[in-house]
VODORO-938433 format. One record per atom (N, C-alpha, C): atom name; residue number from 1; y, x, z. Coordinates in pm, 1 decimal, padded with zeros to 6 digits, m for minus. Each point is the difference from the previous one (the first is absolute). Layout:
# VODORO-938433
{lumvex "CA"; NUM; {Y; X; Z}}
...
This chain:
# VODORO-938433
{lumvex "N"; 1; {m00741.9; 02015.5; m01317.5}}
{lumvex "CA"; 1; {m00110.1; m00002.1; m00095.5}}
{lumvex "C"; 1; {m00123.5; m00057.1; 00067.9}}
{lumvex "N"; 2; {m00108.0; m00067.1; m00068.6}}
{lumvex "CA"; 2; {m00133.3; 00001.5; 00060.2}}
{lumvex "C"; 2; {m00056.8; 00046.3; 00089.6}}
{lumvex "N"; 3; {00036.2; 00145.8; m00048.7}}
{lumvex "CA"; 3; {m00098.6; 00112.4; 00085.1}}
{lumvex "C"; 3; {00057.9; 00047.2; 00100.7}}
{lumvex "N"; 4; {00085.5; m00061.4; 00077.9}}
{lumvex "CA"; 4; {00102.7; 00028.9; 00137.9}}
{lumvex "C"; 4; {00130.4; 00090.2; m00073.2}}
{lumvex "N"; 5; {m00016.3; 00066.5; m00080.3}}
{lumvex "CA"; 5; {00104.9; 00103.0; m00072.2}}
{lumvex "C"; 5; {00128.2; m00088.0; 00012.4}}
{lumvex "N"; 6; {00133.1; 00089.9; 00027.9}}
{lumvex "CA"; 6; {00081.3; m00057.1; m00008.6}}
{lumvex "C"; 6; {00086.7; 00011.7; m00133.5}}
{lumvex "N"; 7; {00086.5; m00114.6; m00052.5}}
{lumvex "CA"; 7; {00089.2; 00005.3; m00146.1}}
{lumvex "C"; 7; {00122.8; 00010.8; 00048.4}}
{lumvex "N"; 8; {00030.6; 00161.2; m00064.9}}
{lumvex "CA"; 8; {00130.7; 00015.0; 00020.7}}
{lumvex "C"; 8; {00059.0; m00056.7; m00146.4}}
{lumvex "N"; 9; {00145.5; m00048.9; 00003.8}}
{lumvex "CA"; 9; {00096.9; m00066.5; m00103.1}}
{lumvex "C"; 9; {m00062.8; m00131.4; m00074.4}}
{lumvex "N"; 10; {m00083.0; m00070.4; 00127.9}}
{lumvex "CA"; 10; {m00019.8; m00129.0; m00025.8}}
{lumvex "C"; 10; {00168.7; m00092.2; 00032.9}}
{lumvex "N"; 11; {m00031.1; m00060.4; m00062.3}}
{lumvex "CA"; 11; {00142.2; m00087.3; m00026.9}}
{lumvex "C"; 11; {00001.7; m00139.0; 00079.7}}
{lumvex "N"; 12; {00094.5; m00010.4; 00085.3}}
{lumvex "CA"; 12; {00001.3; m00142.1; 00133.2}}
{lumvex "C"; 12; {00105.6; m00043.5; m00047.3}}
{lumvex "N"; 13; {00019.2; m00162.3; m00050.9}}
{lumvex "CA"; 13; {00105.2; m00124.8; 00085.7}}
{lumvex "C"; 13; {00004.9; m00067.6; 00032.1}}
{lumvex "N"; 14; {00134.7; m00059.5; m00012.6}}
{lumvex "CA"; 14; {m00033.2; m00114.9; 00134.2}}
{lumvex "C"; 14; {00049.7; m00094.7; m00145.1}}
{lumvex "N"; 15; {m00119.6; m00127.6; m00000.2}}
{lumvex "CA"; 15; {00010.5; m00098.3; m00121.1}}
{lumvex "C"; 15; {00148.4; m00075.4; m00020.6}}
{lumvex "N"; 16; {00022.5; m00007.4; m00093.9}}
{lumvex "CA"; 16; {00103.4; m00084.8; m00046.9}}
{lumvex "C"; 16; {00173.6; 00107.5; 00021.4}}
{lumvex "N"; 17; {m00059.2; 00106.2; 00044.3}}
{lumvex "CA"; 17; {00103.7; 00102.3; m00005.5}}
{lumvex "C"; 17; {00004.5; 00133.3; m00065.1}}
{lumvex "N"; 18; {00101.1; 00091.9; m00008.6}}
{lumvex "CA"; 18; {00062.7; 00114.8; m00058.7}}
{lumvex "C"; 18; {m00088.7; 00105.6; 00113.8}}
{lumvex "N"; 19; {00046.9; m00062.8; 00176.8}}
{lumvex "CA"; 19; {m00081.4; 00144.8; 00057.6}}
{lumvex "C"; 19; {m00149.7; 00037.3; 00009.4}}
{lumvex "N"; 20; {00008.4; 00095.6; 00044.0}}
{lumvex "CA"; 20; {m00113.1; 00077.3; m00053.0}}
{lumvex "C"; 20; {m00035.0; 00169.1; 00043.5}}
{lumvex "N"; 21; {m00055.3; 00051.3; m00006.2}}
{lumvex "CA"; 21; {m00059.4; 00128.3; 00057.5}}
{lumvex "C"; 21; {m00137.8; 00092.0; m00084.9}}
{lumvex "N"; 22; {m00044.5; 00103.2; 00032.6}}
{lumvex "CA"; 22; {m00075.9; 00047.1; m00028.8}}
{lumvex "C"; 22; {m00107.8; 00059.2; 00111.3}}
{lumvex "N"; 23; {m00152.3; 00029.9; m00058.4}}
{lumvex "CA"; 23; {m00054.9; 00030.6; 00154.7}}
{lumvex "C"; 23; {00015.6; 00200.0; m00039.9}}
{lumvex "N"; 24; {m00005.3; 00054.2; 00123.4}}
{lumvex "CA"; 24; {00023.6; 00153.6; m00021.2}}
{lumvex "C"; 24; {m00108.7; 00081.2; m00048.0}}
{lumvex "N"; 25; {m00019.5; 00139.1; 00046.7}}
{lumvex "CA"; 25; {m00102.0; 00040.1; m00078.6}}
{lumvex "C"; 25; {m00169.6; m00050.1; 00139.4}}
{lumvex "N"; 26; {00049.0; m00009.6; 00090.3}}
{lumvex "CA"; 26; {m00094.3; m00055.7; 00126.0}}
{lumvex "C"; 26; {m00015.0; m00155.0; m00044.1}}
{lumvex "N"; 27; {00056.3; m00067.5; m00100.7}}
{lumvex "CA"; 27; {m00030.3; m00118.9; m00007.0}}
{lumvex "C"; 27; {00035.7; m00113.1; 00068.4}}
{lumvex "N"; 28; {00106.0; 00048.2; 00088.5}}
{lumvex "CA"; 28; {00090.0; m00062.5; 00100.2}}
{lumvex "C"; 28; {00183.5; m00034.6; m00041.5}}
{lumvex "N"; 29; {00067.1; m00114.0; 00072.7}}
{lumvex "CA"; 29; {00095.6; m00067.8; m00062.5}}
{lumvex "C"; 29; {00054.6; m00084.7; 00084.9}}
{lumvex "N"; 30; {00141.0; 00003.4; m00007.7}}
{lumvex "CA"; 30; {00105.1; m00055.8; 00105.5}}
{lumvex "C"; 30; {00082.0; m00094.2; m00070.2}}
{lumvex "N"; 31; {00000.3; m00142.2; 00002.5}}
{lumvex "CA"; 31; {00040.7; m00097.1; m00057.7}}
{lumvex "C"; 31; {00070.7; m00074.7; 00070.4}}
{lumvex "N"; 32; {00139.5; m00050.6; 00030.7}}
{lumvex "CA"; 32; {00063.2; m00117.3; 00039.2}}
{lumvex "C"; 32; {m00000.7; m00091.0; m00054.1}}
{lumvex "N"; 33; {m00054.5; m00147.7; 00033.2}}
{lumvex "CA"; 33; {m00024.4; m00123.1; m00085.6}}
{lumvex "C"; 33; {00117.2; m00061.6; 00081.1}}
{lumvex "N"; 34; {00113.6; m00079.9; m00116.1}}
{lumvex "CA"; 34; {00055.5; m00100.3; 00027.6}}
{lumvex "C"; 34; {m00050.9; m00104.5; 00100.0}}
{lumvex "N"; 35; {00070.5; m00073.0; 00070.5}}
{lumvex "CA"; 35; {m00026.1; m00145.5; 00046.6}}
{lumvex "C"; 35; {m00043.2; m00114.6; m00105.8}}
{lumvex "N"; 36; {m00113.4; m00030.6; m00012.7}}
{lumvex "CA"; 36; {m00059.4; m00148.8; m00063.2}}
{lumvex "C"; 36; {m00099.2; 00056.6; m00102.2}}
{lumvex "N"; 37; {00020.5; 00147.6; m00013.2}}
{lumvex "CA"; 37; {m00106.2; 00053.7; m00092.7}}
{lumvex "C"; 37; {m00117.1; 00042.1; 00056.4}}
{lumvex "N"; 38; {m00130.2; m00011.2; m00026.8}}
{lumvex "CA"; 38; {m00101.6; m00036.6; 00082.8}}
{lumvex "C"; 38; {m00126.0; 00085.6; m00081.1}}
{lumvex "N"; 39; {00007.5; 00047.4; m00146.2}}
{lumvex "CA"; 39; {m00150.4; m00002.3; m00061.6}}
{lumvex "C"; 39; {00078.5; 00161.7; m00050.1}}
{lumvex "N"; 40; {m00085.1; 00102.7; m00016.0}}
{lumvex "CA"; 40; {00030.2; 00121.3; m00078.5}}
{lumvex "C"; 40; {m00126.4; 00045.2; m00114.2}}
{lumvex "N"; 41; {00028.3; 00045.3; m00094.9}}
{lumvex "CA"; 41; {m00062.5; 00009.6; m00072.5}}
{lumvex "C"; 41; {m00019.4; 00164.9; m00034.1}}
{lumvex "N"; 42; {m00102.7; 00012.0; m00033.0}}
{lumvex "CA"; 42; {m00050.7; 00127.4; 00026.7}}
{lumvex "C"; 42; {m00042.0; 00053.6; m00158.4}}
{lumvex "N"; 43; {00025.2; 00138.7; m00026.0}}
{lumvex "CA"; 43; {m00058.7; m00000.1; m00184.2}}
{lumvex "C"; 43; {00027.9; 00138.1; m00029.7}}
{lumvex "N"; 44; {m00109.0; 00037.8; m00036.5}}
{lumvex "CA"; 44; {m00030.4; 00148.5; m00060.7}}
{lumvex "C"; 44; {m00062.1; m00013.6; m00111.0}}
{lumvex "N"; 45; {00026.0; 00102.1; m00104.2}}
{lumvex "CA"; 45; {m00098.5; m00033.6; m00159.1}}
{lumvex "C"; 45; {m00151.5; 00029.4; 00101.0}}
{lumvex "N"; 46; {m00070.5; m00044.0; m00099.4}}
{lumvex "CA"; 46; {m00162.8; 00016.1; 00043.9}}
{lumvex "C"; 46; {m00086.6; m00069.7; 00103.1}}
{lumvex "N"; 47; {00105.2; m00098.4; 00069.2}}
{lumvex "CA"; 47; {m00073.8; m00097.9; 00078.6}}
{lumvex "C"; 47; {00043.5; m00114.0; m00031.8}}
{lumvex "N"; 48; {m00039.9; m00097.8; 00072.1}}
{lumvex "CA"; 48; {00075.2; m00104.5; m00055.8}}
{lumvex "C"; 48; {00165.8; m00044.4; 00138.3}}
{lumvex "N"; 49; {00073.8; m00108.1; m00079.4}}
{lumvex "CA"; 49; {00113.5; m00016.7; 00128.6}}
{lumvex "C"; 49; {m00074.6; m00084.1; 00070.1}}
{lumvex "N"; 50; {00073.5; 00010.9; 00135.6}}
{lumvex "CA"; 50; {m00024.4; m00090.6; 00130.6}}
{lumvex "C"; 50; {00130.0; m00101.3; 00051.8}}
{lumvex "N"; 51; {m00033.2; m00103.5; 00066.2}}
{lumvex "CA"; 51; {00129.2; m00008.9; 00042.4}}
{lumvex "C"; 51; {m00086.9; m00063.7; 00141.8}}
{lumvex "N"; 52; {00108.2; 00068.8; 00096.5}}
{lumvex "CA"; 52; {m00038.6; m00025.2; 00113.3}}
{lumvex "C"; 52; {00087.5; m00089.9; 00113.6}}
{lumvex "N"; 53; {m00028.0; m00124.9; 00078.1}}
{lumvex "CA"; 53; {00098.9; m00024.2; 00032.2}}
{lumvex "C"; 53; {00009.5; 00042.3; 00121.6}}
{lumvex "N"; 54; {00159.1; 00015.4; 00070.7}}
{lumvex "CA"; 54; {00013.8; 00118.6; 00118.6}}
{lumvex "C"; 54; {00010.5; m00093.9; 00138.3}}
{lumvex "N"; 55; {m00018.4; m00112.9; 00025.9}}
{lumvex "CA"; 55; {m00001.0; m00064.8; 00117.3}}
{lumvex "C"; 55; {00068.5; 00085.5; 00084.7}}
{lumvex "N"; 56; {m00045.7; 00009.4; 00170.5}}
{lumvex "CA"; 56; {00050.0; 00064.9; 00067.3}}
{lumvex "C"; 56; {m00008.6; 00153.3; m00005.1}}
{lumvex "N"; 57; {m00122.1; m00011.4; m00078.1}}
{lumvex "CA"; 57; {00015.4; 00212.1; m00005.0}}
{lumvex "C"; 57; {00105.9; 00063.3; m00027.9}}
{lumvex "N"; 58; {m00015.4; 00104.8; 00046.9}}
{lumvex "CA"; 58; {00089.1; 00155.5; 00009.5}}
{lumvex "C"; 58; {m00096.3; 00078.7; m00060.9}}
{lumvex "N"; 59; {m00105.9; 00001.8; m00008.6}}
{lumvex "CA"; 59; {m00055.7; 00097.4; m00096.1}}
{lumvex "C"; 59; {m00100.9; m00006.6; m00040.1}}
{lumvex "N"; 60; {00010.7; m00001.6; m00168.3}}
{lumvex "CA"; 60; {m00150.9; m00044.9; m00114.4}}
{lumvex "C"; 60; {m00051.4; 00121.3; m00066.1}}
{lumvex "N"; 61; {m00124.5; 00010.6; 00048.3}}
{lumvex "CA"; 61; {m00068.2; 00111.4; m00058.2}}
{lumvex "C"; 61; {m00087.4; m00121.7; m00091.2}}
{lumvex "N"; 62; {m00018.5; 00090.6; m00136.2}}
{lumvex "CA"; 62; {m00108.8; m00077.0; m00095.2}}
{lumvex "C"; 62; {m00098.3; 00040.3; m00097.1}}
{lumvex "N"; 63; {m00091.7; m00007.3; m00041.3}}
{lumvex "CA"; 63; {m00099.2; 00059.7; m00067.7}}
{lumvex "C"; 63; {00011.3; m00036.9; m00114.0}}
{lumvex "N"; 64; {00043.4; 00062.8; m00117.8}}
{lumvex "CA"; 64; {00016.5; m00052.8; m00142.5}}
{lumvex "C"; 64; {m00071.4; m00012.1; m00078.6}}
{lumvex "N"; 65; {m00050.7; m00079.3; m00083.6}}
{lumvex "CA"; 65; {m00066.8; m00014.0; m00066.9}}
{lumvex "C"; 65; {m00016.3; 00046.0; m00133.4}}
{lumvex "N"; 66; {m00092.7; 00117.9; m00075.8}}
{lumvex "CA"; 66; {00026.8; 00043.5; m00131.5}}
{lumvex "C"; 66; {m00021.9; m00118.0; m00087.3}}
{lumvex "N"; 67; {00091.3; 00032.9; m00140.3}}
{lumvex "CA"; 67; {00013.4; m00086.3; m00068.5}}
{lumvex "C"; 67; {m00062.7; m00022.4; m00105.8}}
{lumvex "N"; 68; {m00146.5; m00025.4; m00031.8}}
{lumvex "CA"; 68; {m00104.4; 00115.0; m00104.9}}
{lumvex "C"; 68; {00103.2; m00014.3; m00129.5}}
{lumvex "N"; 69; {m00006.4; m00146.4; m00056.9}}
{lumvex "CA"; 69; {00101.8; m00128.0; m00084.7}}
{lumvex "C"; 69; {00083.1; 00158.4; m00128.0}}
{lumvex "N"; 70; {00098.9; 00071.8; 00122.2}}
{lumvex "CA"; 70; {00104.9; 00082.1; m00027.1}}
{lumvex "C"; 70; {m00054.8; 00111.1; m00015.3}}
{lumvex "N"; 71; {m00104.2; 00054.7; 00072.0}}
{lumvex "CA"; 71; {m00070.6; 00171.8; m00018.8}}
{lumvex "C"; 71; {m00087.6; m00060.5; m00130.5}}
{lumvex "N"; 72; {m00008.5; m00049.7; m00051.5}}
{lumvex "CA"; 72; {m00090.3; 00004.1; m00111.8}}
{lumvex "C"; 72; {00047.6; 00018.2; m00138.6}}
């Protein structure tokens, strides 16, 4: 969230695929990405989605953005 808070049962995949994960109630999440898949996309109601691409990282922390658009 914005405010450092973490989103638990925010929703992660990896683009152009089926896998996928959830973050826990700490807001944390263990994902294996295929070979050649590169960007994950990030999406909880109330913010907007992200998609992030994963270069060499091992691990993406991210600040989400609320979605006013949808809370209104």
């Amino acid at each position: 969230a914005q405010d450092g808070q973490s989103l638990a049962g925010a929703s992660i995949v990896v683009k152009g695929t089926t896998t996928g994960t959830t973050t826990d109630a700490d807001g944390r999440y263990n994902l294996t990405v295929p070979r050649g898949n590169d960007v994950l996309i990030f999406s909880i109601i109330g913010y907007r989605q992200m998609e992030i691409r994963i270069g060499n990282q091992t691990t993406i922390n991210l600040q989400m953005e609320a979605d006013v658009k949808s809370l209104e």
